[in-house]
N, C-alpha and C positions, 0 to 999 in steps of 0.2 A: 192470338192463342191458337196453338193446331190442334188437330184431334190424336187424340194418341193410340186410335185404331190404324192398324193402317188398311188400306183399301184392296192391298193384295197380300197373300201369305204363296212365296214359292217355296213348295217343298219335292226335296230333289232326295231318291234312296240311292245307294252307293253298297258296293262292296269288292273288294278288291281292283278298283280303278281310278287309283290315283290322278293320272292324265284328264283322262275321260273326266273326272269330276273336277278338276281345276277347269280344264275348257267349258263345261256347262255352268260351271259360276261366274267366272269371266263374261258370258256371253251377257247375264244379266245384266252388264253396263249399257245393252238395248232397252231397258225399262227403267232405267234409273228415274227418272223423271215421277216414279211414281212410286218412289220409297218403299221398296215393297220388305217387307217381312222375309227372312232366306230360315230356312230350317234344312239341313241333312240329316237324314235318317241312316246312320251307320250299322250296317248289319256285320256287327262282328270282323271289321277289315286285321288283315294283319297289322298291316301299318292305320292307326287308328286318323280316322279323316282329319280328324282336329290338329293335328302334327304334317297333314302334308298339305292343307290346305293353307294360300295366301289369305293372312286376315280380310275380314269386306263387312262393311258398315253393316248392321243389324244380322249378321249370319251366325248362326248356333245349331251346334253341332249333337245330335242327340244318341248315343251309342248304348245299344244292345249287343252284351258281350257272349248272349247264348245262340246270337244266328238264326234268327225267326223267321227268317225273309222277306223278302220284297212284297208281299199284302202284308203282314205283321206291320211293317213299314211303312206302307204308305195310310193304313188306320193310325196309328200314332201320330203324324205329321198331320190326319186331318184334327185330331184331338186336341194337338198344340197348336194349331196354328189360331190367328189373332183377329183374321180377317175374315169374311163370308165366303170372299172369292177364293179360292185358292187352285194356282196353278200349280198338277203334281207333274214332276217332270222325271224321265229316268237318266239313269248319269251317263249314256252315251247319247244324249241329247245335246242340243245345244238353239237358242236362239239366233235367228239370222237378222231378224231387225225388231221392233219395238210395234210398229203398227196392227198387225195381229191379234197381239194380246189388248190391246187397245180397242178394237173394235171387239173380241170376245168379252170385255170386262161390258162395254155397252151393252153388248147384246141381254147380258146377263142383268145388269141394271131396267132394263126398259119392260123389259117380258118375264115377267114372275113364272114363265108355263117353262120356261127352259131351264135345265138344271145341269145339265151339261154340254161345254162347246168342245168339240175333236178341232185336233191340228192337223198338215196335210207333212208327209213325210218327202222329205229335201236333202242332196247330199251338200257339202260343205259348199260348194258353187252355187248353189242356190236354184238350181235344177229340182225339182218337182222328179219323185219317184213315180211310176207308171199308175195309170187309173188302178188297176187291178191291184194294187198294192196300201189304194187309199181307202178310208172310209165311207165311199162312191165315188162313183162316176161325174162329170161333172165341173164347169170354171166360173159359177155362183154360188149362195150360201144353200144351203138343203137341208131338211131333216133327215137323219138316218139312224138306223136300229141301235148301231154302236159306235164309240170313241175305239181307236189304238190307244195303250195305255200308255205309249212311251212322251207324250205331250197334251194333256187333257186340260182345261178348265173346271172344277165343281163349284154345283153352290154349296156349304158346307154343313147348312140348317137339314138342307133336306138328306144329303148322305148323312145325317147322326139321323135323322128322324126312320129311313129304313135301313139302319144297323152297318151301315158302310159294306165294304167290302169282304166277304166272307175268307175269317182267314185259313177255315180248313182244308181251300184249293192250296194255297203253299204257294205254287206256283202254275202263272199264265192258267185263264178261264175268268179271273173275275170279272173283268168289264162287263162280257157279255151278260153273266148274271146281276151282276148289278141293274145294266143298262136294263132288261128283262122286266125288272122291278120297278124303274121309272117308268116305265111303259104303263105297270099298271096302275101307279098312279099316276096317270091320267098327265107325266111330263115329258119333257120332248130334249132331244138330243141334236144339235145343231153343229153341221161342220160349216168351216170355212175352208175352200180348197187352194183358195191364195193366202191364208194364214202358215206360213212355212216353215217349218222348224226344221233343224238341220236333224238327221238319225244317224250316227256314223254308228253303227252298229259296233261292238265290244264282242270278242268273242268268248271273252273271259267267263266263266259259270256256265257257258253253257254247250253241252254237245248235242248230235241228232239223238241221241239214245233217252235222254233227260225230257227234252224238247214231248219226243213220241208217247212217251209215257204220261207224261203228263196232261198232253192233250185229248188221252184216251180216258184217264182217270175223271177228269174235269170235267168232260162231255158227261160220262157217268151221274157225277155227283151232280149237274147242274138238272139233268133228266129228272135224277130222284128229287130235287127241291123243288123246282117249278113245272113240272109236267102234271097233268091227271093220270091216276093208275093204268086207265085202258093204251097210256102211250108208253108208259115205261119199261110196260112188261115186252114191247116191240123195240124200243128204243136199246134198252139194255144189251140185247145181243148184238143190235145193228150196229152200235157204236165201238162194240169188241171187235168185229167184222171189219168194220175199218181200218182197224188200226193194223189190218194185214196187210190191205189195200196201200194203205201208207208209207209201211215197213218196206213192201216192194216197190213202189215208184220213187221212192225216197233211197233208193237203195242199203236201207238202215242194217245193219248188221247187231242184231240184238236178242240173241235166244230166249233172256231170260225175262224178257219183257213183258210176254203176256202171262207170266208167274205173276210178276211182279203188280202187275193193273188189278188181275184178279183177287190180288192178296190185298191192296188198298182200299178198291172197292168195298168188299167185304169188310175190312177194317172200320169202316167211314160207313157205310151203310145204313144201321143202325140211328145213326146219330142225325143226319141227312132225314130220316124217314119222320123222327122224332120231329124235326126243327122244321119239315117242309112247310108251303104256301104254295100250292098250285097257282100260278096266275091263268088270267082268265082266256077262254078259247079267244073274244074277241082282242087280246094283248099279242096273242099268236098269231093270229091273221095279220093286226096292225106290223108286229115283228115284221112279217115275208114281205106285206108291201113296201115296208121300208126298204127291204136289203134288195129286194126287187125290182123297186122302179124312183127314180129319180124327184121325191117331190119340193118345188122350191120352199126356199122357208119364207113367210110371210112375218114383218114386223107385227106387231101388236095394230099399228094405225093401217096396218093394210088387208090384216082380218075381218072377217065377213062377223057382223052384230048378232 
């Protein structure tokens, strides 16, 4: 008799990338072996995923016809899904083998302190993208500050336990805040930089103008949830500041930009201010040495008692 849990839940968000999201299901015949749970999260495609996707054993298809986006998304998929583990993947992702996710499902298994493993970003050759582009530096496991969100592992207990992914960023910011919040309680983030997931980037939904914006809004609203007030009130400008800094080396063409940050801001403000949790100075310092210096990850049987 089997268990009718299954041990992994892959959920993959989609919108407008038919191809893309046929190849990232496809790929999942590298995990077969481990019966996993498939959930797409449809954010309003024109052509509805359930219609252009090739049938595949346990995959279900979940569509929101108002467009909520890609965090709306990936909290519903952690809600539905069946399993503890659950690998979210984005649809111009794609698996390159099976071993990976095998040694992240252990990792996860054996050390209750880890709540999330990052994957290392790879073109379809199986080439490895540049350190600078990964979640560290590094050709062993390591702890570090954050996951990329485009191939993550979570445990699932513990994202419901602090409120999942906030979804009034919309888009791009949440890992970090999330990640932020494992920090302070007291959990750890694990990459593997030979776990390699293919990123063929999609350039669908998204321009530099969208991109800039949003990364300026987000940096905002992450300041106003978890910072203490004596950084915000410094933080708030500096991160406007940048976003000029940005606009110019990025050669962004975008007048109405910093209307637009400052009008969301203000929007979200209020609510942000309402709902914060400063974490703790020592969660900040842990933060920088993380993203700072390289430390290995120790199993549970090679930590100090």
């Amino acid at each position: 008799m089997t268990n009718a849990t299954p041990r992994l839940t892959v959920g993959i968000t989609t919108r407008n990338r038919p191809a893309s999201l046929q190849r990232c299901v496809e790929s999942l015949r590298h995990i077969a072996h481990l019966s996993p749970e498939i959930l797409v999260f449809d954010d309003a495609s024109d052509a509805p995923a359930s219609t252009v996707l090739t049938p595949h054993p346990g995959l279900r298809v979940i569509r929101d016809d108002r467009g909520p986006g890609n965090i709306v998304g990936r909290n519903m998929l952690m809600r539905e899904a069946s399993a503890d583990a659950v690998l979210l993947l984005d649809d111009d992702a794609a698996l390159l083998e099976g071993t990976g996710v095998d040694r992240a499902l252990a990792i996860l298994a054996q050390d209750r302190n880890v709540a999330a493993v990052a994957f290392a970003q790879a073109n379809d050759d199986g080439r490895p993208w540049p350190e600078s582009m990964q979640p560290a530096r590094g050709q062993s496991a390591r702890y570090v500050a954050a996951f990329i969100g485009f191939a993550h592992l979570l445990r699932r207990d513990i994202f419901q336990r602090l409120g999942g992914y906030r979804e009034r960023f919309v888009f791009y910011g949440e890992e970090k805040d999330y990640c932020l919040r494992l920090l302070d309680h007291e959990h750890a983030v694990v990459y593997l930089p030979d776990a390699l997931v293919m990123h063929a980037q999609d350039a669908s939904g998204r321009t530099p103008q969208r991109y800039l914006r949003y990364v300026t809004r987000n940096d905002c609203l992450n300041a106003l949830y978890n910072e203490p007030f004596r950084r915000v009130v410094w933080l708030l400008p500096a991160r406007v500041a940048l976003y000029f800094r940005m606009r110019q080396r990025w050669k962004v063409n975008d007048p109405a930009g910093l209307r637009w940050v400052l009008k969301e801001v203000v929007t979200n403000a209020g609510a942000a201010w309402r709902e914060r949790k400063p974490v703790s100075r020592r969660t900040h310092e842990r933060w920088r040495r993380l993203r700072d210096t390289n430390l290995p990850y120790q199993p549970p049987a090679e930590q100090q008692p």
